[in-house]
Structures are given as structure tokens and as C-alpha cells.
Backbone bond lengths (Angstrom), bond angles and torsions (degrees), N, CA, C in turn:
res aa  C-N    CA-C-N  psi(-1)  N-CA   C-N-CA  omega(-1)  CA-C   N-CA-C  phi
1 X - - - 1.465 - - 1.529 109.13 -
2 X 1.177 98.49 142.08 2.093 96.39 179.28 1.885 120.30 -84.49
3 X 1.165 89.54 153.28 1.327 94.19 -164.11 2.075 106.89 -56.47
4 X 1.445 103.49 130.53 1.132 125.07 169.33 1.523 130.49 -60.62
5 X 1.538 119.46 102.49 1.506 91.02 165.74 1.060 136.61 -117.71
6 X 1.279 124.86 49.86 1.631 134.58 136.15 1.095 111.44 -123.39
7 X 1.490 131.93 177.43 1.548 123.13 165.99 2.196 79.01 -152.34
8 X 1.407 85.97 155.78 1.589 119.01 166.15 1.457 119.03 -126.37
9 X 1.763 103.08 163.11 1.434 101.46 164.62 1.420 113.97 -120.34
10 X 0.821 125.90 91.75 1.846 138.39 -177.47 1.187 113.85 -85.13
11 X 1.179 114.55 143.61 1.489 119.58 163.45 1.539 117.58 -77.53
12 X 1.008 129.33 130.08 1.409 118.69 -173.41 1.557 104.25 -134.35
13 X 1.061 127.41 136.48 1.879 134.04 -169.29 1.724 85.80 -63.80
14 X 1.591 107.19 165.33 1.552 126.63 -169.59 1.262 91.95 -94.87
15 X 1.479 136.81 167.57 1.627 144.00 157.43 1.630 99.65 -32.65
16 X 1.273 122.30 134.79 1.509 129.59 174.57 1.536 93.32 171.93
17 X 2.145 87.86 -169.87 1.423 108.02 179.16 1.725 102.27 -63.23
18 X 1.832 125.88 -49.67 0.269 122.36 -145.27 1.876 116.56 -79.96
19 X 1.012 108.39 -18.35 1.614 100.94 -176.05 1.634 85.42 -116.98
20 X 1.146 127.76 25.84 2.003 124.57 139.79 1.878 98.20 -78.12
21 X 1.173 104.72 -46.95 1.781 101.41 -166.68 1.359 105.19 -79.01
22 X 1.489 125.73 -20.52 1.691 114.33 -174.09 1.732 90.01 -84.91
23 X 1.465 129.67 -35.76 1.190 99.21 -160.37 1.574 108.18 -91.68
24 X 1.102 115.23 -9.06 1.745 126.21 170.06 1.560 96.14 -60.35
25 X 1.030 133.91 -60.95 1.617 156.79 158.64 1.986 96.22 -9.93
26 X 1.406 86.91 -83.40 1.573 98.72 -174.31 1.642 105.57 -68.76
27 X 1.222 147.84 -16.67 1.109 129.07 -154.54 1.467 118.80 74.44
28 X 0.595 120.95 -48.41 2.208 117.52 174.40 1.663 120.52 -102.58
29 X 1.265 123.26 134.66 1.263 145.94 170.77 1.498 96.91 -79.85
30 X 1.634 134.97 132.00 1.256 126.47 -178.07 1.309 83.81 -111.52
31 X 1.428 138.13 -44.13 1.719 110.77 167.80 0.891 143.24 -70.66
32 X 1.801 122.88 -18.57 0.991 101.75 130.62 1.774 148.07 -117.58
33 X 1.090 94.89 67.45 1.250 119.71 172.39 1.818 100.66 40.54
34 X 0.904 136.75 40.84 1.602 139.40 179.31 1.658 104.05 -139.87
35 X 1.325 82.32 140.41 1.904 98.31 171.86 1.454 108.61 -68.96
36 X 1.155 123.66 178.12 1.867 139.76 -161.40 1.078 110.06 175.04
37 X 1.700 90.90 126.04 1.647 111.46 -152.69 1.694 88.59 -71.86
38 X 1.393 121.89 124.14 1.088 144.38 162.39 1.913 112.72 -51.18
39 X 1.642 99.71 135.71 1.674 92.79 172.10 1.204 129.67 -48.90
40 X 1.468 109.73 176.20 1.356 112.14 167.75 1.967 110.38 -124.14
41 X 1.286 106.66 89.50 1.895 93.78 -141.19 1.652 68.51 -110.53
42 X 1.759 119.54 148.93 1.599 128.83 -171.21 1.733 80.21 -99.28
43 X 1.299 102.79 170.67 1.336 129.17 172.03 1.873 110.62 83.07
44 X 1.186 113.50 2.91 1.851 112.87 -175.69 1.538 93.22 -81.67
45 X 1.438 107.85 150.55 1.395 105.17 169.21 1.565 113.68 -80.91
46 X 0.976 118.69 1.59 1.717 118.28 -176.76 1.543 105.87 -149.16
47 X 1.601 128.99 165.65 0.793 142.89 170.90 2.083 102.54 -69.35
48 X 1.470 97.27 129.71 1.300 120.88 -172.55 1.603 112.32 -52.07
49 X 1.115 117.71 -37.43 1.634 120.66 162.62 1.924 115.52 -60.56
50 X 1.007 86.99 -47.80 1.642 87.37 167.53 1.620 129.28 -78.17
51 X 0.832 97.87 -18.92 2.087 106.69 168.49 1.417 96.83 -94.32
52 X 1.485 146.87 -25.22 1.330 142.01 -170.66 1.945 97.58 -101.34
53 X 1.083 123.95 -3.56 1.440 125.20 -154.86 2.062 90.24 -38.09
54 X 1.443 109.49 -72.35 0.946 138.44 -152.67 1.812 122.58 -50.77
55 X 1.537 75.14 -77.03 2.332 85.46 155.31 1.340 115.69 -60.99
56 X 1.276 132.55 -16.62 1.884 130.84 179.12 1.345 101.82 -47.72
57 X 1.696 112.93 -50.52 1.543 100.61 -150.78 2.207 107.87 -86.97
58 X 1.380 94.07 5.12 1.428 94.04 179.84 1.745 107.21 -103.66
59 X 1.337 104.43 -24.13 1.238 108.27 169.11 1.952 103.35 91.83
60 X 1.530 108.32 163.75 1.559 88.08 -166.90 1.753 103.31 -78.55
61 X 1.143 104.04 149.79 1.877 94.41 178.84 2.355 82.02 -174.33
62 X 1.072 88.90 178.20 1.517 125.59 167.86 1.310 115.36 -134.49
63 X 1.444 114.52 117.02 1.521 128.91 -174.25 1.771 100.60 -74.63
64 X 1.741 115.78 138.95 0.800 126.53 163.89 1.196 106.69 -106.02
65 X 1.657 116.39 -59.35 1.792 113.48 171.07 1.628 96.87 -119.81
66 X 1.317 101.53 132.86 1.404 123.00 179.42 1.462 111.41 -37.51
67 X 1.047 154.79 -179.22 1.546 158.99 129.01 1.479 114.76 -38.72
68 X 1.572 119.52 117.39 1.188 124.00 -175.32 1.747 109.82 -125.97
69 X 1.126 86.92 151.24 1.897 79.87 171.50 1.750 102.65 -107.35
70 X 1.392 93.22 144.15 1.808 111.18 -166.89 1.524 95.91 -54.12
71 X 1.318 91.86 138.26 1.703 104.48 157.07 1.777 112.67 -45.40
72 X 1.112 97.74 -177.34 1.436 108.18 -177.14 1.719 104.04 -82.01
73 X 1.044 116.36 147.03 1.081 104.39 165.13 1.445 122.91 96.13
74 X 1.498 106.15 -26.71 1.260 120.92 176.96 1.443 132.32 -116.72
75 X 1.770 128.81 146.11 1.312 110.57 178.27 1.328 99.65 -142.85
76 X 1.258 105.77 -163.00 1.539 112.57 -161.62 1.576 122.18 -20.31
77 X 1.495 107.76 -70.04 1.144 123.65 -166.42 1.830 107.39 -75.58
78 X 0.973 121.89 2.31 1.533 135.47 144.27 0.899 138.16 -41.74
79 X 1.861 93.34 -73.95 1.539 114.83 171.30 1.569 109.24 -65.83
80 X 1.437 126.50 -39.34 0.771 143.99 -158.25 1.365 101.95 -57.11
81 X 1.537 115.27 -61.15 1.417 126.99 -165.60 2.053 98.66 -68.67
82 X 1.389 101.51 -50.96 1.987 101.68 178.03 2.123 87.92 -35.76
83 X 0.782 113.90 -83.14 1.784 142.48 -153.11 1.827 83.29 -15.91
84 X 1.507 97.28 -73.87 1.726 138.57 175.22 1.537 104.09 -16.18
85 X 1.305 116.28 -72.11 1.331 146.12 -136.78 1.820 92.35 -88.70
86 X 1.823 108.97 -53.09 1.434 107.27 169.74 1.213 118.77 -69.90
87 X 1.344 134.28 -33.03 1.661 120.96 176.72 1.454 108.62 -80.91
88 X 1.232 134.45 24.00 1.355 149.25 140.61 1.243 120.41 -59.44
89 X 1.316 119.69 -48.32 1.291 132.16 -164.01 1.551 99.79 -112.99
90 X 1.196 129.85 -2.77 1.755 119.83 171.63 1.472 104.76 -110.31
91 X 1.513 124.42 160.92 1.550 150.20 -178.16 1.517 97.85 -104.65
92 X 1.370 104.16 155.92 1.667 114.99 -164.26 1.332 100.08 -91.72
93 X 1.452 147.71 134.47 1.277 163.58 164.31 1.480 92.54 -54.17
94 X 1.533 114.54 147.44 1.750 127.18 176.26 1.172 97.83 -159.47
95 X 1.364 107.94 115.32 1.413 132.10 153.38 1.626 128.10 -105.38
96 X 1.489 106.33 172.73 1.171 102.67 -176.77 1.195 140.08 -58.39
97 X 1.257 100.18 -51.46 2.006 126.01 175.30 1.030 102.36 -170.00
98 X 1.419 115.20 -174.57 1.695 140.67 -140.86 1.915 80.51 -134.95
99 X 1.409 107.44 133.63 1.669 105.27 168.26 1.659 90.02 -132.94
100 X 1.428 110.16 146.55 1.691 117.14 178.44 2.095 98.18 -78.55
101 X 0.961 142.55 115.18 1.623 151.64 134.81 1.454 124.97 -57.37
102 X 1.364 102.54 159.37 1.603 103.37 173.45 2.017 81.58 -124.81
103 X 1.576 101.58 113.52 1.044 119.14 154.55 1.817 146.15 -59.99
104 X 0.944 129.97 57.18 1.283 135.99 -156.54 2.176 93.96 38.35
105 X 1.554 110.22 63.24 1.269 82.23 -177.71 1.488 117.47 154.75
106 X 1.509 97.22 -82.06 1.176 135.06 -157.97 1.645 113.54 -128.85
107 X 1.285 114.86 118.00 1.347 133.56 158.43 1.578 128.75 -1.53
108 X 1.166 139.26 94.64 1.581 124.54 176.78 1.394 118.90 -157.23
109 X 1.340 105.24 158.15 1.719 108.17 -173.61 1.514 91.16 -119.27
110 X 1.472 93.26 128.69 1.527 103.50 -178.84 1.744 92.86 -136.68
111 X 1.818 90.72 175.02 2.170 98.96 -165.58 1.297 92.10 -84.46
112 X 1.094 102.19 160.41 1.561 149.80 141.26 1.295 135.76 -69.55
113 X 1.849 131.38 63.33 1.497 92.94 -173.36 1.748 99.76 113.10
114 X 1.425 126.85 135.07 1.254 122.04 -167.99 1.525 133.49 35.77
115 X 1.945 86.36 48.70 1.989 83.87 177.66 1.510 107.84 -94.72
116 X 1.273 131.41 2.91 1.656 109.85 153.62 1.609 115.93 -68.75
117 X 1.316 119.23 -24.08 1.404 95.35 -172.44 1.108 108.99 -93.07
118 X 1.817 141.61 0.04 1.057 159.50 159.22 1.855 105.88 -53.47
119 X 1.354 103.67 -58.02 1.758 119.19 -172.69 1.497 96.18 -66.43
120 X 1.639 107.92 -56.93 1.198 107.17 -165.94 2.346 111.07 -57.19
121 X 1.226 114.06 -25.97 1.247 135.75 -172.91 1.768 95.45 -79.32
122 X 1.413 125.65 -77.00 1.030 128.93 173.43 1.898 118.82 -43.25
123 X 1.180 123.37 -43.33 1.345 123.06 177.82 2.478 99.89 -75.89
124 X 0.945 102.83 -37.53 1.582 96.33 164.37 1.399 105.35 -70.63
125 X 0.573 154.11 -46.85 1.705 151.36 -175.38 1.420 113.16 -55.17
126 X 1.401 106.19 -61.03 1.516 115.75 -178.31 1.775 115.75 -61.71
127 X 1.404 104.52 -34.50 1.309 110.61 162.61 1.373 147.18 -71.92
128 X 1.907 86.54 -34.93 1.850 94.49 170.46 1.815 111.64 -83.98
129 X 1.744 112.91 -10.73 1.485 92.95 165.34 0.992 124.59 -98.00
130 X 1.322 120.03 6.70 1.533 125.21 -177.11 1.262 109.51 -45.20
131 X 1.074 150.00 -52.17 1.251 156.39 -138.64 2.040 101.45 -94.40
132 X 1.464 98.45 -8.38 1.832 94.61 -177.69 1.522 92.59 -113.09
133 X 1.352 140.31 16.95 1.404 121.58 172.26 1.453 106.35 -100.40
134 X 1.281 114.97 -179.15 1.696 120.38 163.83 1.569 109.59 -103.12
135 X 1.226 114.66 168.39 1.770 120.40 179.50 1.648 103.67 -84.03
136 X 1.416 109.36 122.36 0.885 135.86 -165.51 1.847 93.35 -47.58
137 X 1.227 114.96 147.91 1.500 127.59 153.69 1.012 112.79 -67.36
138 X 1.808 102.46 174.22 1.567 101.60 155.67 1.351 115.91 -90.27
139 X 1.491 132.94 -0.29 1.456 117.69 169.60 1.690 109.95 -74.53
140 X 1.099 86.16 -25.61 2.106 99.70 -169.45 1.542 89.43 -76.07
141 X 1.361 137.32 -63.67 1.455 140.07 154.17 1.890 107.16 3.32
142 X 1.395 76.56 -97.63 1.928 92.70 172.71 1.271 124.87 -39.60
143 X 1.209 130.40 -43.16 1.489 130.96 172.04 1.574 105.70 -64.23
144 X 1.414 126.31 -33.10 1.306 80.79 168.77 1.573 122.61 -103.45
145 X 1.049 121.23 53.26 1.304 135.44 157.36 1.439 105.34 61.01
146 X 1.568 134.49 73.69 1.330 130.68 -158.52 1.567 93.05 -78.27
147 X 1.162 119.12 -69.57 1.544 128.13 175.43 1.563 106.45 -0.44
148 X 1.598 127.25 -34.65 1.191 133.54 -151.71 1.485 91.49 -113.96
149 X 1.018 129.71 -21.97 1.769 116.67 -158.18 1.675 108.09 -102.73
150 X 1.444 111.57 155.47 1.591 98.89 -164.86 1.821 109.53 -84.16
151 X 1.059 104.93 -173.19 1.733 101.85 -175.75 1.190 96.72 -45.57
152 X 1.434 133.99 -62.17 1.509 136.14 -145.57 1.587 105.74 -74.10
153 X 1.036 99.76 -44.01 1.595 102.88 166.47 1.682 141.33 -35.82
154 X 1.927 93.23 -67.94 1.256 91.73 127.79 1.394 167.88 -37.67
155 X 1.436 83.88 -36.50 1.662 96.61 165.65 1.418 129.72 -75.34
156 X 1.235 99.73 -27.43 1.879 122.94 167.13 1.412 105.94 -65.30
157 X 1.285 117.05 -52.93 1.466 124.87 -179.38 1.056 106.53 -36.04
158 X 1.534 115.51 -87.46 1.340 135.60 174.83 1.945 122.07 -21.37
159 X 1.631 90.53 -71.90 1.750 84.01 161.47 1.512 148.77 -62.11
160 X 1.590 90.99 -36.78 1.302 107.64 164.83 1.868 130.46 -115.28
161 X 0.720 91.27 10.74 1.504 97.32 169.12 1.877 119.56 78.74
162 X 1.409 74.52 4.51 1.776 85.78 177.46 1.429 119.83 -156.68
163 X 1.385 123.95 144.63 1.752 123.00 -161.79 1.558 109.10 -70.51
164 X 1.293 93.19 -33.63 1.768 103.23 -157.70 1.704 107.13 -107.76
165 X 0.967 102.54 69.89 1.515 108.92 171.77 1.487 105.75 -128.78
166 X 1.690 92.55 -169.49 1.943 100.28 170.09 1.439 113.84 50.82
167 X 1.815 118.27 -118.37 1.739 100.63 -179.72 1.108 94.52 -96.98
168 X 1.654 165.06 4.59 0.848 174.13 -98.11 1.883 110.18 -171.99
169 X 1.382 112.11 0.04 1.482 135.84 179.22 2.077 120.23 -92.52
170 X 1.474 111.72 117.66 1.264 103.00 -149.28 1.916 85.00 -136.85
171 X 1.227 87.36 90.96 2.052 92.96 -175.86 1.255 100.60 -58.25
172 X 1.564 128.68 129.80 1.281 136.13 155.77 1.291 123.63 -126.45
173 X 1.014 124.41 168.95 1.186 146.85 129.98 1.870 166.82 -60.87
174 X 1.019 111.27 34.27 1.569 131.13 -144.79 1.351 103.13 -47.79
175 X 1.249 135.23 126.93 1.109 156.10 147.97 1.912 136.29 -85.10
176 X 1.226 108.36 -15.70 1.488 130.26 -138.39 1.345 110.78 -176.54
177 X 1.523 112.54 120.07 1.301 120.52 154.58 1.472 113.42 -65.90
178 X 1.282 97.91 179.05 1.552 106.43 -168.59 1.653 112.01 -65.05
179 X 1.250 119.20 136.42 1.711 108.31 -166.10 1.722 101.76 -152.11
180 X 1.322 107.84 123.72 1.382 120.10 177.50 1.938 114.26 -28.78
181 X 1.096 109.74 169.68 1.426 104.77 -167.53 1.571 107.81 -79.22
182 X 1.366 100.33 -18.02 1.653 98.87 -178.14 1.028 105.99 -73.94
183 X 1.748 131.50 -43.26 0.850 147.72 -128.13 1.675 99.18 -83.80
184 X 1.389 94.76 -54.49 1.147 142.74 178.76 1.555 116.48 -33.05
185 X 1.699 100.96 -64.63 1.358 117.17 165.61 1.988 116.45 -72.66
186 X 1.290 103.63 -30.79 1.842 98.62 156.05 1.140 126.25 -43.13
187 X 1.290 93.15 -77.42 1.899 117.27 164.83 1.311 100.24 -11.64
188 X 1.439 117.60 -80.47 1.640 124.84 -166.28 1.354 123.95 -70.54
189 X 1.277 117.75 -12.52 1.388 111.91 166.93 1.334 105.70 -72.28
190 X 0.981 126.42 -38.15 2.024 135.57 -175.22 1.446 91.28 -60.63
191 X 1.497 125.66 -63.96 1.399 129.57 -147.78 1.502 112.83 -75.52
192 X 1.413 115.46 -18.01 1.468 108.07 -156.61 1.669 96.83 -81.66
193 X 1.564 107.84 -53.59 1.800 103.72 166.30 1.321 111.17 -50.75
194 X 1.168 130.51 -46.82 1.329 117.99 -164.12 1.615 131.80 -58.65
195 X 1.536 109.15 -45.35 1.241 128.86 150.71 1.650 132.76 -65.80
196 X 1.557 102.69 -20.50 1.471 104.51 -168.94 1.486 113.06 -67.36
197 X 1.478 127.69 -33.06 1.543 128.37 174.62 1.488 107.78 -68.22
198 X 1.114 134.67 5.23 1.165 121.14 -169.78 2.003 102.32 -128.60
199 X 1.161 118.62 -29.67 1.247 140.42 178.48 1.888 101.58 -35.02
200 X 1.205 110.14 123.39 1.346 128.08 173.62 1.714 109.08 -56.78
201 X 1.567 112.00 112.12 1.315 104.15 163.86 1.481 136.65 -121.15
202 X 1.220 137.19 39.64 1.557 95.33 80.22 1.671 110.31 -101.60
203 X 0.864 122.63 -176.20 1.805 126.95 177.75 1.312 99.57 -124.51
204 X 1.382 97.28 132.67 1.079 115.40 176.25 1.448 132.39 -123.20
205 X 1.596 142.47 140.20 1.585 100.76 165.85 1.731 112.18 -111.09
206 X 1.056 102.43 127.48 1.470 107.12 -171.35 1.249 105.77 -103.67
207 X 1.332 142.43 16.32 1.574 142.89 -174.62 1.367 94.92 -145.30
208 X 1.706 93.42 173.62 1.424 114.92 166.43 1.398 106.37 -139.18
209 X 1.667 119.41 111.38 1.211 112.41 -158.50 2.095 110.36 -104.05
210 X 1.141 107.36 111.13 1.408 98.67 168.10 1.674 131.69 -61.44
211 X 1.405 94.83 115.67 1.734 99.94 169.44 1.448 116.60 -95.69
212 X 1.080 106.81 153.58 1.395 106.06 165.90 1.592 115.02 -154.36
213 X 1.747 102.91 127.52 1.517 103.73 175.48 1.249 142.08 -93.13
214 X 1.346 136.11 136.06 1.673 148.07 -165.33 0.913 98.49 -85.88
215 X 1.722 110.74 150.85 1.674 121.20 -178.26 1.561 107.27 -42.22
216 X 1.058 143.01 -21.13 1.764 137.82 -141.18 1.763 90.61 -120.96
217 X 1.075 105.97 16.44 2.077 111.79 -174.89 1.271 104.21 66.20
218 X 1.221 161.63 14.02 1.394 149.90 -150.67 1.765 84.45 -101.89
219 X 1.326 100.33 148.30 1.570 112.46 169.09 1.489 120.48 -110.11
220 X 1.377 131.48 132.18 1.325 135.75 176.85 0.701 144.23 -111.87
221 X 1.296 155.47 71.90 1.298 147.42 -161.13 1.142 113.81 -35.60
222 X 1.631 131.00 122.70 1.285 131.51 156.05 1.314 109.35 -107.89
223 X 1.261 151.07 -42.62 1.635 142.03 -173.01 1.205 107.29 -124.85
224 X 1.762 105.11 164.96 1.533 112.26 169.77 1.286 92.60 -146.16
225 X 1.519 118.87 124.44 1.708 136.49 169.08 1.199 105.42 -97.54
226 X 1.360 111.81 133.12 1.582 98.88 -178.61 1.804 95.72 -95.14
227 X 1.105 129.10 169.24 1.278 145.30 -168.44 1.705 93.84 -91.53
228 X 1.084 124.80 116.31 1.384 130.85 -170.40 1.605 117.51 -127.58
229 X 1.403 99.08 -8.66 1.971 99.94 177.96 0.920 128.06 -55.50
């Protein structure tokens, strides 16, 4: 595989029904790195490649720490071992269930139920990898649109390299690029049966899964730590 330059820590579902149907859903398998012929489900307002355009190339997962580019000095098997070494020392977050949302937008299944140990999981994460990213640029700066984010936000940015962490941290699920409200509400009448037999009850995340991205943005799964604290 070619060398990566960003890597993340996502939550990503274990082998099951359920991450066979999210990545049939999205079109791409991020473990195994192969596309999947997408449904053919009646009632979407658009063809399923085009409502998925967006989440395809990250593959299905829930961001714990955003995509970072390695510190200096360091590469794969670096980050790899930090990733390793912290889901050693953390306990797996358990919530209730998975509910489908309309995200300022866009499509997502987010928990139900056990969001301190989610915050409390997500604010350890962001902290124990701090030390394997690099200091953000100013192009990395600009993309995320500071002009738009509130003081505190910024202030997260700045320290941690990302707006939406700490209490400011909102576990999802992406399903869907951004899609008009009609669209939006179509979308979800299709999705809520479709996903609901397969939906984790309770959900849990018991890993910490390493991504890592190729020059062309595509995201990959390379590891899975199970949460062992």
C-alpha cells in the first residue's frame, strides 16, 4: 500500500450485517479496500451514488480524531504503535442505539443514551494522539473555515487541531452528502427500514480503528485496537 498522508482514528463497526449494509450503502469497503455495487432501493430522490458522492471516499466510520498529518519525524508504524498503546489503556463507550438524523443537511445515525462515556472516550483520544500529529498549516487553518466557528471553537482548533472535539464533540455517523430538505426527508423514509434490521442494539465502540489517506483522498483502513482498559 502507498505511503499515507493523513491518518485518523474512527470508529468503524466489526465484520457483521451491519458494516456489509453501510458499505453496500456507500459503495466502498475501507477494509477491504474494494468498491460494492451499491443498492437499488425505489423511493430515493436521486441515484444512490450521487446522495453517497461525499462519505464514499472516507468510507463508513465515526471520527474520533479528525485526519491529521504525522508529526515530523514520524510514520506509519509510529502512529501506529501511539493509536495501539492508547486503546490499551481506554474502556469501550456503550450506548443505547443508533437513531437515523437529518444533520444540518445531511443524513446520519448517531447514539442514544451513554453520551458521557462517548465525550469522556472522545476527549481521551484527542488528547492521547496529540502528540503524533503535525501543527496545523494555514491551508489546514482555512479549510476549516475559522471566520465561521465560535470563540471556543477556535480555541479547540488552535490547541487541538480540530473545532469539534471535547464538549463541542457530536459522534456520528455519515450516510449522505449534504441534501436539500425534501430530499433529505425522501432519503430517510428509504433509510430508516433499510438499516433498521441491522442497527446495533446496544452499540457500542469497542475499538479504535486506524485510517489512513492516499494521495487521491480515498480512506483505508489499516488497524483495529480493541479498547482493552
Amino acid at each position: 500500500m502507498e505511503k499515507m498522508k493523513r491518518y485518523a482514528v474512527y470508529y468503524a463497526p466489526r465484520p457483521g450485517a451491519f458494516a456489509a449494509r453501510a458499505a453496500e450503502w456507500l459503495g466502498w469497503d475501507p477494509v477491504a479496500a474494494e468498491p460494492r455495487p451499491q443498492p437499488q432501493l425505489p423511493g430515493l430522490p436521486a441515484a444512490v451514488a450521487d446522495l453517497t458522492a461525499e462519505p464514499r471516499k472516507y468510507g463508513f466510520h465515526g471520527t474520533i480524531r479528525a485526519p491529521f498529518r504525522p508529526a515530523d519525524g514520524l510514520g506509519q508504524d509510529e502512529v501506529a504503535a501511539g493509536v495501539a498503546e492508547l486503546a490499551s489503556r481506554l474502556k469501550p463507550a456503550v450506548c443505547d442505539r443508533l437513531r437515523l438524523v437529518n444533520l444540518h443537511g445531511f443524513l446520519a445515525l448517531i447514539p442514544e443514551g451513554g453520551e458521557a462515556a462517548l465525550q469522556a472516550l472522545g476527549a481521551a483520544v484527542v488528547e492521547g494522539t496529540d502528540a503524533l500529529r503535525a501543527p496545523l498549516n494555514e491551508a489546514e487553518i482555512a479549510r476549516r473555515r475559522p471566520e465561521r466557528l465560535s470563540s471556543r471553537q477556535r480555541a479547540l482548533l488552535d490547541r487541538w487541531g480540530y473545532p469539534f472535539v471535547m464538549e463541542e464533540f457530536r459522534f456520528h455517523l455519515t450516510l449522505t452528502s449534504s441534501l436539500s430538505a425534501p430530499d433529505a426527508a425522501a432519503a430517510r423514509n428509504v433509510l430508516e427500514p433499510h438499516f433498521a434490521p441491522v442497527l446495533p442494539q446496544p452499540f457500542a465502540i469497542e475499538d479504535l480503528c486506524l485510517f489512513g489517506e492516499d494521495g487521491a483522498g480515498r480512506f483505508h483502513f489499516l488497524h483495529r485496537y480493541a479498547l482493552t482498559g
